[in-house]
N, C-alpha and C positions, 0 to 999 in steps of 0.2 A: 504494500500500500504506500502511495503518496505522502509525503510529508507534508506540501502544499499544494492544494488543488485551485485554477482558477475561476471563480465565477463573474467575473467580471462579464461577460456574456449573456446567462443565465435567464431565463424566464420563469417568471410566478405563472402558477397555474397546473390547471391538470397537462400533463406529458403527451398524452394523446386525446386530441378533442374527440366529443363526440358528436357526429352529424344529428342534426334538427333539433340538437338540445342547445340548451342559453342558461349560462350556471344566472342566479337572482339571488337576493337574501330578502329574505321575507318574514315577518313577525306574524304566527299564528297564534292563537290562545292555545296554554297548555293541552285543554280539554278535547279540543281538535285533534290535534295531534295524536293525544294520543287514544282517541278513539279511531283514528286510523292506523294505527300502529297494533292495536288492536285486531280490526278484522284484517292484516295484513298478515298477523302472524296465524291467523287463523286458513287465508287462501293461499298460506306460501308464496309471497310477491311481497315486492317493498313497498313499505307507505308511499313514498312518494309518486311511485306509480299509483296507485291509488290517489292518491291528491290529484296529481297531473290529469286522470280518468275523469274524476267526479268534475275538475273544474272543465275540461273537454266537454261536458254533459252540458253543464249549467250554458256555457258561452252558444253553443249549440241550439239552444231552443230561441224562441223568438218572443220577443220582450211582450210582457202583456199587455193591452193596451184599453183605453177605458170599456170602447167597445165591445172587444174578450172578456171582461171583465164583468161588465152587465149583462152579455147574453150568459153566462154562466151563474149568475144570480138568480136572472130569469126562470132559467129550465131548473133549479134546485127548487125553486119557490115553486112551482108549476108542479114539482113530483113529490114537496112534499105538502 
């Protein structure tokens, strides 16, 4: 082994990036977490795949809008 190595060169970071990800830091509540950490250990996958998934879902659907909103009030009220 080297006595002195140089880093003057050197880069912060992961060594090998990985395609279509984007490192972020993000502040979640405890609780979150670990209620994902949770059913993670439960389906053998990492939380954050799970995070990434559920937020994939949410982003995915289409904003409600007042419209949406009162025709589904409507047909509640109607059925019950």
């Amino acid at each position: 082994m080297r006595e002195d190595y140089d880093f003057s060169k050197g880069k912060r970071g992961a060594v090998i990036a990985t395609p279509g990800k984007k490192r972020i830091t993000i502040y979640l509540d405890a609780d979150v977490i670990d209620s994902f950490q949770k059913q993670a250990e439960q389906k053998g996958v990492g939380y954050q795949t799970l995070i990434n998934a559920a937020l994939r879902e949410a982003s995915s659907k289409e904003p409600v809008t007042l419209d949406a909103l009162r025709r589904v009030i409507r047909e509640e009220l109607h059925a019950a």
